[in-house]
C-alpha angles and dihedrals in degrees: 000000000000131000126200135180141065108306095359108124133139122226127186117224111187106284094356134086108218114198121195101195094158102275122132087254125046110237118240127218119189103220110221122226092246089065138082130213113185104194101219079195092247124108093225106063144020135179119230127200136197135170082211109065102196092050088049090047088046089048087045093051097047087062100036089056094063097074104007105194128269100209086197092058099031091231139129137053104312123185117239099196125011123187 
């Protein structure tokens, strides 16, 4: 997952996803045990992996839906790869 946009990042918490999308409040995701956040140390993108796929896709969604992307101002949460 990319982010892109002024003020828009992503930082991982211990067991929690914290998305800055330019709102007042940061928006918080618990992050369950089944998944897997690898952290590329940059606050624009991240790589999640899952052994369920539709758990994975649902998790996905939830943070795609914060900041869907406007394809005219290049901004919002887009998908690199999508199986």
């Amino acid at each position: 997952m990319t982010i892109k946009g002024i003020g828009f990042k992503f930082k991982l918490e211990e067991n929690f996803l914290v998305v800055y999308s330019g709102n007042s409040l940061p928006t918080y995701f618990e992050v369950p045990s089944n998944l897997k956040i690898l952290d590329n140390s940059s606050s624009n993108n991240f790589s999640v992996f899952s052994g369920d796929f539709i758990f994975l896709n649902n998790f996905v969604t939830k943070v795609r839906n914060i900041a869907v992307p406007n394809k005219y101002k290049e901004i919002g949460i887009y998908l690199e790869k999508k199986l």
